[in-house]
ROZAZA-202343 format. One record per residue (C-alpha): x negated, y, z negated; residue in three letters. Coordinates in steps of 0.2 Angstrom, whole numbers, padded with zeros to 4 digits. Each point is the difference from the previous one (the first is absolute). Last residue first. Layout:
% ROZAZA-202343
{u: X; v: Y; w: Z; residuo: ALA}
...
% end
This chain:
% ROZAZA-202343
{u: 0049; v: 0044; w: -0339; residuo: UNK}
{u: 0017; v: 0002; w: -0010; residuo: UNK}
{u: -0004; v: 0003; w: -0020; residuo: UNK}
{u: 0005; v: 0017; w: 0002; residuo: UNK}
{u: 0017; v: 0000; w: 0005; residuo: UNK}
{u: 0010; v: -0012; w: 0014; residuo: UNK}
{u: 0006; v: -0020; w: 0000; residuo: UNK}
{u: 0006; v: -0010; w: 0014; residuo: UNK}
{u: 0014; v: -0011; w: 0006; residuo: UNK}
{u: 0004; v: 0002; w: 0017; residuo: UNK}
{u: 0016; v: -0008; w: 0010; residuo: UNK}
{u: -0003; v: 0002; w: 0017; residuo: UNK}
{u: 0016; v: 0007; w: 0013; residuo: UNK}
{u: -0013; v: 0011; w: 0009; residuo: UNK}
{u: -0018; v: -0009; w: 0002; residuo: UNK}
{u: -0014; v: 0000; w: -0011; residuo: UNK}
{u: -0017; v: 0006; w: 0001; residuo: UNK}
{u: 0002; v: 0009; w: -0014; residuo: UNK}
{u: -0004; v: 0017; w: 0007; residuo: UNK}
{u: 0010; v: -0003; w: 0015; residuo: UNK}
{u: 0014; v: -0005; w: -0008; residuo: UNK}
{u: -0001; v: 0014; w: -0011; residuo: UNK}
{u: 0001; v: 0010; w: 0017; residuo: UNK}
{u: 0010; v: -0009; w: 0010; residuo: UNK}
{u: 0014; v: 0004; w: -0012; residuo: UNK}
{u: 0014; v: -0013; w: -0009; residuo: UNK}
{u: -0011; v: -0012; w: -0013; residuo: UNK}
{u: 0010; v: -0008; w: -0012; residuo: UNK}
{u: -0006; v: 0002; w: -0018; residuo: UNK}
{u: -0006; v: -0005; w: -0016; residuo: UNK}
{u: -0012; v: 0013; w: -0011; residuo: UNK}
{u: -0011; v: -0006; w: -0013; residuo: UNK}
{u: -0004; v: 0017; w: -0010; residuo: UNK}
{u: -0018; v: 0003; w: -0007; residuo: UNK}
{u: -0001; v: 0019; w: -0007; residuo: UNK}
{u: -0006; v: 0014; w: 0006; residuo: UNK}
{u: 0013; v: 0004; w: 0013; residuo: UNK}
{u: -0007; v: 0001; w: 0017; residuo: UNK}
{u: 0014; v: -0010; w: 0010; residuo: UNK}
{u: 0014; v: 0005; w: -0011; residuo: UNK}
{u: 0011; v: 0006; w: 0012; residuo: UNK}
{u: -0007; v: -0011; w: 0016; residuo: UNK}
{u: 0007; v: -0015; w: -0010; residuo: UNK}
{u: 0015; v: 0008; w: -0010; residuo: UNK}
{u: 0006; v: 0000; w: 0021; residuo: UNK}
{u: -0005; v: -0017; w: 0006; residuo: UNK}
{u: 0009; v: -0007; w: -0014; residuo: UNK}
{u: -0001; v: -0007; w: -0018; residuo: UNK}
{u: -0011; v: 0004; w: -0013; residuo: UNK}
{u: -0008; v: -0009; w: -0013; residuo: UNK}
{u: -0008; v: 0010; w: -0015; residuo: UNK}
{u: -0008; v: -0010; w: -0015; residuo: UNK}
{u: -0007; v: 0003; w: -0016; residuo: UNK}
{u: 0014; v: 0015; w: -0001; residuo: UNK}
{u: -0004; v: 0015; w: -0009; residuo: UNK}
{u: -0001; v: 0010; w: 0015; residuo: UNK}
{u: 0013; v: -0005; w: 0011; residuo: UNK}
{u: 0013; v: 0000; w: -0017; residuo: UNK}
{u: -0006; v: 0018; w: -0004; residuo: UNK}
{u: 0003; v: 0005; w: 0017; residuo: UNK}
{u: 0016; v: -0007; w: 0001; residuo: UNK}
{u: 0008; v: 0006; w: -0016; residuo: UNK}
{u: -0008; v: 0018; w: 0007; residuo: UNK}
{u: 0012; v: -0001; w: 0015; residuo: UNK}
{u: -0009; v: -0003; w: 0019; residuo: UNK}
{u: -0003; v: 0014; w: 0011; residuo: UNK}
{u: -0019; v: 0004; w: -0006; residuo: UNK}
{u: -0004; v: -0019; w: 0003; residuo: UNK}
{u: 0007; v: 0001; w: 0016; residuo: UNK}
{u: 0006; v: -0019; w: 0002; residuo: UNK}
{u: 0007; v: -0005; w: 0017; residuo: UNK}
{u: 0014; v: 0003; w: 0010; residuo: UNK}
{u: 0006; v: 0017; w: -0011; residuo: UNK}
{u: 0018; v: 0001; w: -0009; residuo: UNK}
{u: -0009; v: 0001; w: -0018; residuo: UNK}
{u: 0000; v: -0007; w: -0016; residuo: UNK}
{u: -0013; v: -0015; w: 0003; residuo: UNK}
{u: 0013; v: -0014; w: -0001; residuo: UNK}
{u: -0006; v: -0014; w: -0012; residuo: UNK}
% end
């Protein structure tokens, strides 16, 4: 589902009510792209997240290396 706005990520306050509402009642919430990744980072909420890593820095921070396909998964139940 698009998110409603022109942003490279997902700014929860940026996005349409319909989307919103769906990202919060939904059971499950995957996201695609380095970009919803860092957006929704810290959202209270578990969201498994696939993405290709493109910046030293989250490379870094995964210990992975540029060009690395990552599947992970964000929000409150993350250790």
């Amino acid at each position: 589902m698009d998110n409603g706005t022109d942003i490279p990520g997902t700014h929860l306050p940026a996005t349409s009510k319909q989307f919103r509402e769906l990202f919060f009642s939904a059971d499950v919430v995957i996201s695609k792209g380095q970009g919803n990744f860092e957006t929704l980072l810290d959202e209270d909420r578990d969201i498994f997240c696939i993405l290709q890593i493109k910046c030293e820095s989250l490379a870094k921070r995964n210990n992975r290396s540029l060009g690395d396909w990552v599947v992970t998964k964000t929000g409150k139940g993350v250790q």
